[in-house]
C-alpha positions, 0 to 999 in steps of 0.5 A: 497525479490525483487531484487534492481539494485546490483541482476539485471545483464545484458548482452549486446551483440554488435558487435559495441566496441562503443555502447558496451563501451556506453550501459555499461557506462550508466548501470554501472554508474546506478548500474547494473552488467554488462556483454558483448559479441561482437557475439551471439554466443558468448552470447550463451556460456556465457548463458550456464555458468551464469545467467542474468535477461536482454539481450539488444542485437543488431538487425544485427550482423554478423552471427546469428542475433539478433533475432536469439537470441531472439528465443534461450532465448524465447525457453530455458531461458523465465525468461530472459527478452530482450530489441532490440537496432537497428539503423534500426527503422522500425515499421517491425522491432519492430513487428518481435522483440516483436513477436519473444519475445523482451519486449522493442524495442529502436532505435539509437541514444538514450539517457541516460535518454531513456536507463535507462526508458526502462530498469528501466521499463523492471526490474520493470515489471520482478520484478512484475512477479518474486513475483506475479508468486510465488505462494508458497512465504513463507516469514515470516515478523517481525510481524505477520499479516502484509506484507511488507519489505519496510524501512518505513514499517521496521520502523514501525514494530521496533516501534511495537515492543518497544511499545509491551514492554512498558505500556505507550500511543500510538498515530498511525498517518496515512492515511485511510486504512494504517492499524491503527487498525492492528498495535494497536492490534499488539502492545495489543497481543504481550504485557503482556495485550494479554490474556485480552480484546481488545476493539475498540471504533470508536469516531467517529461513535458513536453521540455525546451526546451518547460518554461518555455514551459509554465510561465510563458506566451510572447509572440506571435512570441518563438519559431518556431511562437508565432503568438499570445500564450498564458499559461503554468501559473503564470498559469491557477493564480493564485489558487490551486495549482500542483501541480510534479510530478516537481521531481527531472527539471527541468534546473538552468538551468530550477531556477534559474528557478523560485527566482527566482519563489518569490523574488520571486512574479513570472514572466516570460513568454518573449519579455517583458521585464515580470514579472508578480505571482502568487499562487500556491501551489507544492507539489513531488513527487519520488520520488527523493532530493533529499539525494543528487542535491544532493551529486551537483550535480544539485538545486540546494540553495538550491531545495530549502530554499525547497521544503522549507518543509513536508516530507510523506513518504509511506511505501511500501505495505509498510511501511503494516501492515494497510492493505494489507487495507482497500484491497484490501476498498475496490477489490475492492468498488468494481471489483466495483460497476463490473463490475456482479457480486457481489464475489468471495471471497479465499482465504487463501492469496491474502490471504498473497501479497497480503501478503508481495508487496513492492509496488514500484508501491505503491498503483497497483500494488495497485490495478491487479491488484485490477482485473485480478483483478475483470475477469478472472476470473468465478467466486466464489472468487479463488485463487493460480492467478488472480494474475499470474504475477510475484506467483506467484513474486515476490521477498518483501518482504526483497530480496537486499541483496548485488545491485545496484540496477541488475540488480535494476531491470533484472530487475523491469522485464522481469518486469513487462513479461512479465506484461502480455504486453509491453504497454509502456503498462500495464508504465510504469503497473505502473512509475509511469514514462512510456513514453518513460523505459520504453523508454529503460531497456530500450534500455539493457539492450539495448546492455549 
């Protein structure tokens, strides 16, 4: 598991008492454990005896400098990272310093908040390598199948688990790509249904005058082109689970028609007049807001308070914390595996794109350009240059909240679009939408 700031220890080493006394404070009040030491060679015994992540030492000290420091840890402590404090700020001064091995470079006089950015950025990219430079992690999650330690993501595997036990409902709410579909076969092969069937029905890329068809079965002759007698979803899932994808795009006449069956547990089939008994257990997703689309009369709220039995919502990626680094250290090792090569190193700056990326595909997304960045680049080391275009200059995870949501769709889409070359296949994957929707929102643009 990542450290949080309580694991992150730190060793200043001053021979100013002021700026020691300053330097701590500062750390301190911000929860990191701190160590000090007046003289590098004083900092040299207390390295042989304990383990730090950060030195932030000065640059002239009496005796052995502060790059005579820097060249120690370099040569026998490389997992320990190194901020230079000077107050003689020269762009010779920060070049000796990074060459010799300093990871940041701050001058006198700073403030709290410069201290605490450069350290915080220090800590994040050393936590970045810890996980990612560990290529036998071997850390077992609550369900398997997923990644992730972060507290809404524990939130999500404790629901898993009551919904497993249970027989009632499920209504998974969440983002494209979070992974709606992975928690709904979760919750069917940790329950008593796990040895029958697991069917998926995507409602929304099945046409409208086909859905109920598809759904409940139709007899032979009961419309043009029924020439035999076929059973529907409902019917090849009983027993066990059928998994309502995209609930959000079903027509209201076709809502009505579903409550009558989580009423009654019968369907029945088009062109019969006989109903017939299931067992079957409903879980629905949605990646939009039932509330909203209820008030607009476009959900019907009788079935949302009969799906709504066991609500799970799924956060975005961006709100996941450092969960973001365990996945990328899973695809990375897993593509690199599939690719038969040795996996490749990510640069800190990468690791900060990475980060500050606000993942609107979410999970897939990341996933997608883990691939792409395994398959096409063949050198050992994966810099910024090596990213898509879009991440290079994309938007940062606090968007502009003065813009509509439409122009911001818009612009994301055809960014997107751009980035794979206009292939509009890969663009509705990136997207987490159907090709047939893709097409229809930029044929909107179009006539605007």
């Amino acid at each position: 598991m990542i450290s949080d700031e309580n694991d992150f220890t730190i060793l200043v080493v001053d021979d100013a008492p002021d700026t020691v006394e300053i330097i701590s404070r500062i750390l301190s009040n911000a929860g990191y454990e701190m160590y000090t030491a007046g003289r590098v060679e004083e900092a040299l015994g207390f390295l042989k005896t304990h383990s730090v992540d950060l030195v932030i030492t000065d640059y002239r000290m009496p005796g052995p400098s502060g790059l005579d420091l820097i060249h120690y840890i370099g040569e026998n402590h490389r997992e320990i990272n190194v901020i230079m404090v000077t107050g003689y700020a020269t762009v010779e001064g920060a070049v000796e310093a990074m060459k010799a091995g300093a990871h940041e470079y701050i001058s006198k006089p700073f403030t709290d908040d410069e201290l605490l950015t450069v350290v915080d950025r220090v800590k994040k990219a050393a936590m970045s390598r810890r996980v990612l430079n560990d290529s036998t992690r071997t850390e077992e999650y609550p369900i398997q199948g997923f990644i992730g330690t972060s507290h809404p993501m524990r939130r999500v595997y404790d629901a898993i688990v009551k919904a497993s036990r249970a027989a009632a409902t499920v209504l998974i709410q969440g983002e494209s790509g979070t992974g709606k579909e992975l928690v709904a076969r979760a919750i069917h092969y940790n329950g008593v249904r796990s040895s029958a069937s697991f069917v998926t029905v995507n409602c929304g890329g099945i046409p409208e005058g086909l859905l109920e068809s598809e759904l409940f079965g139709h007899v032979k002759g009961s419309f043009t082109g029924a020439v035999e007698t076929r059973a529907g979803f409902f019917q090849t899932a009983d027993g066990g689970t059928i998994f309502l994808d995209e609930i959000s795009e079903m027509s209201l006449s076709m809502q009505v028609k579903l409550l009558r069956v989580l009423e009654t547990r019968e369907i029945c089939m088009v062109g019969s007049t006989r109903p017939r008994k299931i067992d079957v257990r409903i879980i629905a997703a949605t990646n939009k807001d039932l509330s909203r689309m209820m008030e607009h009369d476009q959900f019907r709220e009788d079935l949302y308070y009969r799906l709504n039995v066991i609500p799970i919502d799924l956060p975005p990626l961006r709100d996941r914390g450092d969960d973001i680094l365990l996945l990328i250290n899973r695809f990375v090792q897993d593509f690199s595996k599939e690719s038969g090569r040795k996996p490749p190193r990510l640069t800190d700056d990468v690791l900060n794109v990475l980060w500050n990326y606000h993942w609107p595909g979410n999970v897939r997304e990341l996933q997608n350009v883990i691939h792409r960045l395994i398959i096409m680049t063949d050198h050992e080391v994966i810099d910024v240059p090596d990213l898509p275009a879009l991440m290079r200059c994309g938007p940062p995870r606090t968007a502009n909240v003065t813009r509509r949501l439409d122009e911001m769709e818009k612009e994301y889409i055809k960014a997107v679009l751009a980035s794979v070359g206009g292939n509009k296949t890969k663009a509705a994957s990136i997207l987490g939408i159907d090709r047939k929707t893709l097409r229809k929102k930029l044929d909107s643009y179009d006539s605007r």
